[in-house]
C-alpha positions as CSV (number, residue, x, y, z in Angstrom):
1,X,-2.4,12.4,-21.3
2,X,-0.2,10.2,-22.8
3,X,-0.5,6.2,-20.9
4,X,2.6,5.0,-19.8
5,X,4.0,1.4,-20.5
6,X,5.3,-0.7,-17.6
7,X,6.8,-2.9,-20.7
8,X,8.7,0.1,-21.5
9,X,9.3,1.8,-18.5
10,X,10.9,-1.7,-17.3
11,X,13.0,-1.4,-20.8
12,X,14.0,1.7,-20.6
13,X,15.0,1.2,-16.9
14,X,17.1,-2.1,-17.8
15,X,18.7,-0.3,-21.1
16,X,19.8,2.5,-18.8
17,X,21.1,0.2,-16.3
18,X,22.8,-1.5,-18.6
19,X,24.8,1.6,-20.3
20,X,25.8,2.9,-16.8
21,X,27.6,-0.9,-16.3
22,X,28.9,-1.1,-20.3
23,X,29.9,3.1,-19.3
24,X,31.8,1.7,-16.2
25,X,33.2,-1.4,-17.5
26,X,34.4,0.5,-20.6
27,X,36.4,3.2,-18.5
28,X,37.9,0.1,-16.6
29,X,39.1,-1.5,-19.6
30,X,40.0,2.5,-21.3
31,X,42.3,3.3,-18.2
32,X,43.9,-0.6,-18.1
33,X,44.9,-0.4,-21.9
34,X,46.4,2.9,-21.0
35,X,48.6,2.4,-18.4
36,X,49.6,-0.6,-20.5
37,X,50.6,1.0,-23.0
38,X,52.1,3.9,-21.1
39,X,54.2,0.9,-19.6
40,X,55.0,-0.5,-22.5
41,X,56.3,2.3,-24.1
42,X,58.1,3.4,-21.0
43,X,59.9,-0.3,-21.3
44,X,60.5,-0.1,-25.0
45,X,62.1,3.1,-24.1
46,X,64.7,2.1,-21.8
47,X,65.6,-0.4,-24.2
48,X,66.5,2.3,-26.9
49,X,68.7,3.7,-24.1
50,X,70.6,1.3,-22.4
51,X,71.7,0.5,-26.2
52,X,72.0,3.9,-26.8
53,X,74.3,4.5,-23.5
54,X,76.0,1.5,-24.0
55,X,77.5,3.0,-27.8
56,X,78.3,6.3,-26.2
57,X,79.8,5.1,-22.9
58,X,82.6,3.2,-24.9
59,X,83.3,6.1,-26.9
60,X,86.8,7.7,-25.3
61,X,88.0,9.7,-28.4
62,X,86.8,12.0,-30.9
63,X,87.7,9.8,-33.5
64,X,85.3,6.8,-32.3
65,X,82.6,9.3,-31.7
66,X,81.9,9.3,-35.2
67,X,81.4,5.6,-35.3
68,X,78.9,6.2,-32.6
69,X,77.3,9.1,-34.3
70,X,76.6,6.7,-37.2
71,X,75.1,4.2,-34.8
72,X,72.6,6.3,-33.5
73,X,71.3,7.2,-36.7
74,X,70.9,3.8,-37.6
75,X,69.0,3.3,-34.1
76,X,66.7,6.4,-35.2
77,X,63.7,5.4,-37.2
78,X,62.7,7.2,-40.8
79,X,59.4,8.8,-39.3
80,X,61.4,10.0,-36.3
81,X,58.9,8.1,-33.4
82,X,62.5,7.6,-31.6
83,X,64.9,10.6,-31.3
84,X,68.4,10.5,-29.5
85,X,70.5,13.4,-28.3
86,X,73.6,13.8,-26.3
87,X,74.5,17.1,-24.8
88,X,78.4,17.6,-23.7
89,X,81.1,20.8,-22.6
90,X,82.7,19.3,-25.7
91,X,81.2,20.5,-28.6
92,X,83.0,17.5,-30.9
93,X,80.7,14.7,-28.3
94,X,77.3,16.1,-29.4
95,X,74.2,14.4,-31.3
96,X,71.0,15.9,-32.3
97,X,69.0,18.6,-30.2
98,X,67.2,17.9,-26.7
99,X,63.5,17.9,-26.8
100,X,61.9,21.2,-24.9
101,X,58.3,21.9,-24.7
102,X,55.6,21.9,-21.6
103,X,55.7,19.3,-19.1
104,X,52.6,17.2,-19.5
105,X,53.3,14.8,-16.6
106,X,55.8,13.6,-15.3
107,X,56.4,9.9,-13.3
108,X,58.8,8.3,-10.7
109,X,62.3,7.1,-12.7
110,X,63.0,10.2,-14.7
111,X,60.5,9.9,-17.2
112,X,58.8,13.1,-18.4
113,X,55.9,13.2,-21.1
114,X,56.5,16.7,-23.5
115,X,54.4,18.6,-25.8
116,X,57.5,20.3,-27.8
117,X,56.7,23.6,-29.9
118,X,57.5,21.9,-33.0
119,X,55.5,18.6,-33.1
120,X,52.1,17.9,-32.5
121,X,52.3,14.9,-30.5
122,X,53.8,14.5,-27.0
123,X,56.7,12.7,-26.5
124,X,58.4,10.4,-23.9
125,X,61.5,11.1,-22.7
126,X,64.0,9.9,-20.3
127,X,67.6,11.3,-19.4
128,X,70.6,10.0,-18.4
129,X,73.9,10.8,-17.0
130,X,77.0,9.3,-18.7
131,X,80.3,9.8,-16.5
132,X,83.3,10.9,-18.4
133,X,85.4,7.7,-20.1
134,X,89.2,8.5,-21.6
135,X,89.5,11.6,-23.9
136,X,85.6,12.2,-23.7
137,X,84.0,14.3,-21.1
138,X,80.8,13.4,-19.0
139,X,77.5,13.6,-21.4
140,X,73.5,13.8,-20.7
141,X,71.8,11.3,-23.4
142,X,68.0,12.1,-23.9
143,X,66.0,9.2,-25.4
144,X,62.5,10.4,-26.7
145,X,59.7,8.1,-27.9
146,X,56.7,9.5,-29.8
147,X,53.4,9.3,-27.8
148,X,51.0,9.3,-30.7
149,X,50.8,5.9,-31.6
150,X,49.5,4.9,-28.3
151,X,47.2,8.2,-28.5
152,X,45.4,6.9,-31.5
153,X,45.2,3.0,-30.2
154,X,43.5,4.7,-27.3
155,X,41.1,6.7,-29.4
156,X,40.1,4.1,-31.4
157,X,39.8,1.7,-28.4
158,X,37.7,4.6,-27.0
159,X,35.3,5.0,-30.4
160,X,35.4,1.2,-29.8
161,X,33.9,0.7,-26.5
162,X,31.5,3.5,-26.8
163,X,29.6,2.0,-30.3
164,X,29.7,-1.3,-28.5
165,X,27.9,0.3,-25.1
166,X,25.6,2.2,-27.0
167,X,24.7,-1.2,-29.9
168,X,24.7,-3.2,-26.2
169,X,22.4,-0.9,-24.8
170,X,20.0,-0.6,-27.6
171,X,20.0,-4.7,-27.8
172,X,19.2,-5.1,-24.4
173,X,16.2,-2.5,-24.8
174,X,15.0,-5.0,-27.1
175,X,15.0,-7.7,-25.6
176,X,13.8,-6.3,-21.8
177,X,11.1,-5.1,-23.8
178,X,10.4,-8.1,-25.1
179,X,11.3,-10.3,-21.8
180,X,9.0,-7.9,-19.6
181,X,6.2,-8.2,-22.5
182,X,6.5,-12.3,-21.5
183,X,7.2,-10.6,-18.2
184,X,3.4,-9.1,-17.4
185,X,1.6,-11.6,-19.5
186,X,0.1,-12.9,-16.7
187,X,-0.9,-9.5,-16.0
188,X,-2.7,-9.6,-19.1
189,X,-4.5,-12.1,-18.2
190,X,-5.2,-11.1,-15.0
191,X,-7.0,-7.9,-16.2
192,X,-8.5,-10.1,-18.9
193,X,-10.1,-12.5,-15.9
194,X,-10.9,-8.7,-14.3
195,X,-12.8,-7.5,-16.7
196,X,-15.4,-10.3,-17.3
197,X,-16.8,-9.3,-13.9
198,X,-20.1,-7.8,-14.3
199,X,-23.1,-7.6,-12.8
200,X,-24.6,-10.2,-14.3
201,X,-21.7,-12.4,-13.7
202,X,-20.9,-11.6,-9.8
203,X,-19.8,-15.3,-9.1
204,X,-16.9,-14.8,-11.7
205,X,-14.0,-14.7,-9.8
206,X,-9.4,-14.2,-10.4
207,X,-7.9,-17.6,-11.4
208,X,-4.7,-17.7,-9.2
209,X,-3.3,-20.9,-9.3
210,X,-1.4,-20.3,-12.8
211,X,0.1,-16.7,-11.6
212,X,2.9,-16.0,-10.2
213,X,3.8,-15.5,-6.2
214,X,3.7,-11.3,-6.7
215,X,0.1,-11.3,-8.5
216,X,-1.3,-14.0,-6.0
217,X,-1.8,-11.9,-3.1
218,X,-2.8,-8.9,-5.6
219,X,-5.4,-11.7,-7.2
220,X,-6.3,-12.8,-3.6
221,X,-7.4,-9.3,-2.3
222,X,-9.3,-8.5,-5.6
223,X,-11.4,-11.7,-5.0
224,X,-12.1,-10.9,-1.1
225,X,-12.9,-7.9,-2.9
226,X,-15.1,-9.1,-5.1
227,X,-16.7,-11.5,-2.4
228,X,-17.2,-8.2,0.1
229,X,-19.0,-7.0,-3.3
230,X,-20.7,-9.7,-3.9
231,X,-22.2,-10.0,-0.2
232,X,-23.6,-6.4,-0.2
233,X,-24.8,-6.8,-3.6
234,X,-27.0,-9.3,-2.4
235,X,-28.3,-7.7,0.8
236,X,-28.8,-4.6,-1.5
237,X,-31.1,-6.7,-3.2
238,X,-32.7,-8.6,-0.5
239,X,-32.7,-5.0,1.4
240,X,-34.7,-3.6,-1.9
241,X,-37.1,-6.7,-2.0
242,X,-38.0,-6.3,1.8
243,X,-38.0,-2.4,1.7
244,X,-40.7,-3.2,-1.5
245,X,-42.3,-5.6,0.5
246,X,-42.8,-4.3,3.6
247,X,-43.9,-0.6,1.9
248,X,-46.2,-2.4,-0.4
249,X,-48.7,-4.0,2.1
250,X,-49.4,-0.8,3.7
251,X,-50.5,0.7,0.6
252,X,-52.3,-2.5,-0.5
253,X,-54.0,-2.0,2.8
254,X,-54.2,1.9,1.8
255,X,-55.7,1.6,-1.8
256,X,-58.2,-1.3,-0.7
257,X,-60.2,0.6,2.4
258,X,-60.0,3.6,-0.3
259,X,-61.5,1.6,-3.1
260,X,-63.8,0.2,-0.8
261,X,-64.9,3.5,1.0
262,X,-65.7,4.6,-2.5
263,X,-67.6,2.2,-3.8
264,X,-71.0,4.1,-1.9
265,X,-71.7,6.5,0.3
266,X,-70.5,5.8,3.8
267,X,-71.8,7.4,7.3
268,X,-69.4,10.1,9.2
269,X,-68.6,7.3,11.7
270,X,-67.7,4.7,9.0
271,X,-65.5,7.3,7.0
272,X,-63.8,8.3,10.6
273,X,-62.6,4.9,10.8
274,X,-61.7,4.3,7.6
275,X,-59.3,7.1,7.9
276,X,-58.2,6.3,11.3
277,X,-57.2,2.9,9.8
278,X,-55.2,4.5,6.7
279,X,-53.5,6.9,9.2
280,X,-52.2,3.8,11.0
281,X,-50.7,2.8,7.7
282,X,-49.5,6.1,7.1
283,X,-47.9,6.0,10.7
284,X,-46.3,2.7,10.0
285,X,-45.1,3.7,6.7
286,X,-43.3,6.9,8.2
287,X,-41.5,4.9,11.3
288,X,-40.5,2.1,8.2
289,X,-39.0,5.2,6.3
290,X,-37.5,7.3,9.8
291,X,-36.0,4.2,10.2
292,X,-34.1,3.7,6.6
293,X,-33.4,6.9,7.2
294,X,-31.6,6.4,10.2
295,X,-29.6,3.6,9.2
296,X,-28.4,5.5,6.3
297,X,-27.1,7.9,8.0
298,X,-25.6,5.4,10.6
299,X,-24.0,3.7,7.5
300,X,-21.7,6.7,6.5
301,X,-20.3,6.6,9.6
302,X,-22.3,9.0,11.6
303,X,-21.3,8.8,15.4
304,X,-23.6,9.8,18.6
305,X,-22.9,13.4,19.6
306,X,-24.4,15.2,22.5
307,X,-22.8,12.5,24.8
308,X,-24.1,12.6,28.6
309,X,-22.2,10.6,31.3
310,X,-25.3,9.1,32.7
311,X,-25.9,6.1,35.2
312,X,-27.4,3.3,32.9
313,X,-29.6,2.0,35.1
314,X,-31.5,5.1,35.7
315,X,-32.1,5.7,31.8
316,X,-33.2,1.7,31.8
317,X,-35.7,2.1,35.0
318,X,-37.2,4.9,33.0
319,X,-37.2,2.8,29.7
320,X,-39.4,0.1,31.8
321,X,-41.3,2.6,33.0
322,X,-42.5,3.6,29.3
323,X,-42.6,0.1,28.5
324,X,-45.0,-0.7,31.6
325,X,-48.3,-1.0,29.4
326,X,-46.5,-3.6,27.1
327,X,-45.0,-5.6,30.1
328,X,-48.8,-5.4,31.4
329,X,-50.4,-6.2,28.7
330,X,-47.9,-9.7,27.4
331,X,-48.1,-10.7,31.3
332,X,-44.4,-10.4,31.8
333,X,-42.2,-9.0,34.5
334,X,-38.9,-7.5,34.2
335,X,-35.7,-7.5,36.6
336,X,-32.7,-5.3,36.1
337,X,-29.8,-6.0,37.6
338,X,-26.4,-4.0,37.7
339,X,-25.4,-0.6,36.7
340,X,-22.3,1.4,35.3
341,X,-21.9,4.7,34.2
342,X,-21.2,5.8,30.3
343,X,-21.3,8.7,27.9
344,X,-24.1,8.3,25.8
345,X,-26.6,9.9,23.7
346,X,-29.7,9.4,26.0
347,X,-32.1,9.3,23.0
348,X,-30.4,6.8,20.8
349,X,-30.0,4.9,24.1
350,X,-33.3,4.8,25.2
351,X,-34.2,3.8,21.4
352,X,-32.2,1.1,21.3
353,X,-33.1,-0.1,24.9
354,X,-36.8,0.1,24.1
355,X,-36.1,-2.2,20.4
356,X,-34.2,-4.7,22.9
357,X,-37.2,-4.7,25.2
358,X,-39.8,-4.6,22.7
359,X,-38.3,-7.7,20.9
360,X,-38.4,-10.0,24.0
361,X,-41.7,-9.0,25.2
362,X,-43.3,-10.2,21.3
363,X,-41.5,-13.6,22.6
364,X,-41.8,-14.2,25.7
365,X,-44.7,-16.8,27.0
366,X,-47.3,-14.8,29.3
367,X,-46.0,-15.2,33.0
368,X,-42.3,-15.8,31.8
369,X,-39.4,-13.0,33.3
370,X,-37.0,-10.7,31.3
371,X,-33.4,-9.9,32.5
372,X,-32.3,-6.9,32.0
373,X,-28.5,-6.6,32.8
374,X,-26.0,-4.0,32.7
375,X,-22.2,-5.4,33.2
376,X,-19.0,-3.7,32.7
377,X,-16.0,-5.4,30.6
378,X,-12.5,-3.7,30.3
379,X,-13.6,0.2,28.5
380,X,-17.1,-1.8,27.6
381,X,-20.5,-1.7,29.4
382,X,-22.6,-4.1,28.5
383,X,-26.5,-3.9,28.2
384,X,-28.2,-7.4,27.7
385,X,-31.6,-8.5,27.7
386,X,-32.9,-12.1,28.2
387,X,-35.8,-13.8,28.0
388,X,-37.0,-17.5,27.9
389,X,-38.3,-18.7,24.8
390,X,-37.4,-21.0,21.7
391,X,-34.1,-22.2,21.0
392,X,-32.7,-20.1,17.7
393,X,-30.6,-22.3,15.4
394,X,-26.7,-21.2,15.3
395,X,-26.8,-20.7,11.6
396,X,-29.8,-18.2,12.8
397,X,-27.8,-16.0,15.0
398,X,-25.1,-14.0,12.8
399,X,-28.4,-12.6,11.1
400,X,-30.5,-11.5,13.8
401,X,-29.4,-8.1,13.8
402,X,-29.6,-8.1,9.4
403,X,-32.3,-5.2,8.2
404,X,-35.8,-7.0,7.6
405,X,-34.6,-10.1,9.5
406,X,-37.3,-12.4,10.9
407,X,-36.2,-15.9,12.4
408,X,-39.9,-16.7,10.7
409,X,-39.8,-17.1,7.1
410,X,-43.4,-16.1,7.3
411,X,-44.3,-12.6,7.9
412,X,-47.3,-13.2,10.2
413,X,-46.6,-10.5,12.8
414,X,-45.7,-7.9,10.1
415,X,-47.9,-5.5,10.9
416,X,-46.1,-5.4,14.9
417,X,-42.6,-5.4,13.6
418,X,-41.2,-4.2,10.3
419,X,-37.8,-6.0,10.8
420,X,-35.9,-2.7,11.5
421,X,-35.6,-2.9,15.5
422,X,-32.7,-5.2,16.1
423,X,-30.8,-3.3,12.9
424,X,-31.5,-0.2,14.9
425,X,-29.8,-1.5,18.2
426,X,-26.8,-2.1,16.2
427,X,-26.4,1.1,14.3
428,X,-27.2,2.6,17.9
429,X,-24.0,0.9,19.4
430,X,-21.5,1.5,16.2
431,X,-22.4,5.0,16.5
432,X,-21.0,4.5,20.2
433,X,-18.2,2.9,18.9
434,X,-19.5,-0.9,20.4
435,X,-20.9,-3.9,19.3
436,X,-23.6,-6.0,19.4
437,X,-24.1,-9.8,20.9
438,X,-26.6,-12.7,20.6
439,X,-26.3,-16.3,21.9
440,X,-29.5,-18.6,22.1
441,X,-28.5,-21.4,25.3
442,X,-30.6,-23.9,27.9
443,X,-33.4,-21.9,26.1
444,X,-32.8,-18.4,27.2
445,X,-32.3,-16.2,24.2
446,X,-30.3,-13.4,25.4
447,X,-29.9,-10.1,23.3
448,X,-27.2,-7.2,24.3
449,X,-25.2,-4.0,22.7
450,X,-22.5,-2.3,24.0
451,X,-21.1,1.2,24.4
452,X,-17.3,2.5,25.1
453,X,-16.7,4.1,28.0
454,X,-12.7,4.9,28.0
455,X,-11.1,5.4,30.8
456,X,-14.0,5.3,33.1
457,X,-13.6,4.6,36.9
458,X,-16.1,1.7,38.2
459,X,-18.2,2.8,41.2
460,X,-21.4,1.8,42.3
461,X,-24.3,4.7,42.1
462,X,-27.3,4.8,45.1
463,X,-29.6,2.5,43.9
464,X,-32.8,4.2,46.2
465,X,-33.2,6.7,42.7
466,X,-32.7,3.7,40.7
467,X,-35.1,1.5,42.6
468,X,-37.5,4.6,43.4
469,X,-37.9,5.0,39.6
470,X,-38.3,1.2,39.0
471,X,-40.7,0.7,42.0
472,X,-43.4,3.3,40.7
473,X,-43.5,1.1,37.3
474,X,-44.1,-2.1,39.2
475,X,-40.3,-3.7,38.8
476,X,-38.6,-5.8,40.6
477,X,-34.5,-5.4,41.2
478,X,-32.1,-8.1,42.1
479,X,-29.9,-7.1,44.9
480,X,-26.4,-5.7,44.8
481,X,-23.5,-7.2,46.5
């Protein structure tokens, strides 16, 4: 398939413009030479007979009529253009023979354009009425002018105007070519900047100061673009480094106890643990991978399904209730306050609940309280958890919820937390069409998603269930108002 040319589509487009103006300016000047010179010859035609009625109205006898045959002669040319005839009941006050042929046209004065029988061209003719004067009777005088000299003006005018369009039409092809050529040079350019992108070269970026105002904004979206590009080209390769990273200490870990339990013979007991060890490996290597999993899927777009309208509060009493070994265990207490009602996918709900949880139990200090609030805001409901604990820095915060993310730039509590958990939350609340929030003040770090409830109708569940549920775990509630 043939490429096309915006040099000479942009030519082409601008010749044909410029034939349809030559085209309408021609017939313009075509029809105004016309009716000039019908009007001229009209004018030079009543000239010929006023003198011409002016001989024969002073004729009153036979005998002067001759004189005024002789005058009219004179009047007529050699190649005929101008012919004179007077018809009369008197056949002794008579000159020439009236033109008769088919009407051409016809216009307001008595003038009548003729194509006679015996000539090729038409001819002009106008007729008057000369009363009777002395011995002669009254007479009809035809003056006829020949049309074809203005015929052949006209044709060559026409030939004229149409080699001019056409030699104007074909010179401004030229030069639009050549002006659009100048045209989209920066264009050129622009695609020359383009193409030195690469991936070696990812900072190259559009020079738009020396374009134009229409390829500015075309130059600016290509280099937000190219920044949007740039950004996930770089967590693509921070996300392979840490996906390398964190898969390669488990089977470090893996080939090391193997190596080890190899190197002599080991008990039953001994070997047991060995592989008890490598199948916690195994097991963290699977939940690292069921988690990359997961966010792939979440990162084409996938949405929750199986939506349940549930009361939040409920599915987070029985999320503490899971959790109560860890609150036990890190000496911490929980308190949940509020409630609201949502569609929701109880599963990814609970997961994302339980990552929440999970992430403010590894930092809070033994003895220290976790908040867990639900809240509703416009079609939102909001679930947040906060604890106490160290102040994160604002620069910190936009990146908390990043894939392999650790405020530490150490990995000392690797083997807990593989980075994924926070990510996790916020796939959970995309795929319920929400968001996810983080602010780090007066030293409580507080931690929250959201989910979209449209048009949903607040009310206030029974909290005995609620608290019922909670109790049996060892929670505390805050009262409702």
């Amino acid at each position: 398939m043939t490429r096309r040319s915006i040099s000479r589509r942009l030519a082409a487009m601008f010749a044909v413009v410029a034939l349809c103006v030559f085209t309408l300016v021609g017939s313009g000047l075509f029809l105004v030479l016309r009716l000039q010179l019908e009007h001229h010859l009209r004018e030079s035609l009543d000239d010929r007979a006023e003198i011409a009625r002016l001989i024969v109205y002073h004729v009153t006898t036979p005998e002067k009529w001759k004189f005024a045959r002789e005058k009219l002669t004179d009047l007529t040319p050699s190649d005929h253009t101008t012919l004179f005839s007077v018809v009369s009941d008197d056949s002794h006050f008579e000159y020439g023979s009236p033109l008769d042929g088919q009407v051409v046209s016809s216009w307001p004065g008595g003038y009548v354009r003729l194509h006679p029988a015996q000539n090729s061209s038409d001819m002009l003719t106008i007729t008057l009425a000369i009363p009777a004067n002395g011995a002669r009777p009254p007479m009809q005088l035809q003056v006829a002018a020949d049309c074809s000299p203005n015929e052949r003006t006209l044709r060559v005018f026409g030939w004229a105007l149409a080699a001019s369009s056409a030699l104007g039409s074909l010179v401004v092809l030229l030069l639009s070519y050549w002006v659009a050529r100048l045209g989209l040079a920066p264009l050129a350019l622009l695609t020359k900047d383009a193409s030195e992108v690469s991936p070696n070269n990812r900072s190259q970026r559009l020079n738009t100061r020396s374009l134009p105002v229409e390829l500015n904004d075309l130059a600016s979206s290509f280099n937000s673009a190219l920044e949007r590009l740039d950004g996930a080209y770089g967590r693509l390769e921070s996300f392979n480094a840490d996906v390398a990273h964190e898969l390669r200490t488990p089977v470090t870990i893996l080939i090391g106890q193997t190596e080890v339990a190899l190197t002599r013979n080991r008990s039953v007991d001994d070997l047991r643990r060995t592989l008890q060890s490598n199948l916690e490996e195994f097991e963290r290597m699977r939940a690292i991978i069921n988690d990359m999993l997961f966010l792939a899927r979440a990162d084409q777009g996938e949405r929750a399904t199986g939506l349940i309208e549930v009361s939040l509060a409920a599915e987070a009493a029985r999320t503490l209730e899971f959790l109560e070994i860890p609150l036990e265990e890190a000496q911490v207490r929980a308190l949940l306050r509020g409630d609201a009602s949502a569609p929701v996918n109880k599963s990814l709900f609970g997961r994302a609940l339980v990552n929440l949880l999970m992430n403010a139990i590894q930092h809070a200090a033994p003895g220290a309280e976790i908040s867990l609030t639900i809240s509703r805001e416009a079609n939102q409901v909001l679930v947040a958890v906060a604890n106490a604990g160290d102040p994160i820095a604002p620069a910190r915060l936009d990146h908390l919820f990043d894939r392999f993310y650790r405020v530490e730039a150490s990995r000392t509590n690797s083997r807990e937390n593989h980075g994924l958990g926070l990510a996790i939350v916020k796939a959970v609340a995309e795929m319920h069409r929400g968001r996810v929030f983080v602010s780090s003040a007066g030293g409580i770090n507080t931690f929250g998603f959201s989910v979209t409830a449209p048009e949903l109708v607040p009310q206030t569940p029974d909290p005995a269930p609620i608290q019922e549920m909670g109790q049996a775990a060892g929670l505390e509630f805050a009262s409702r108002r």
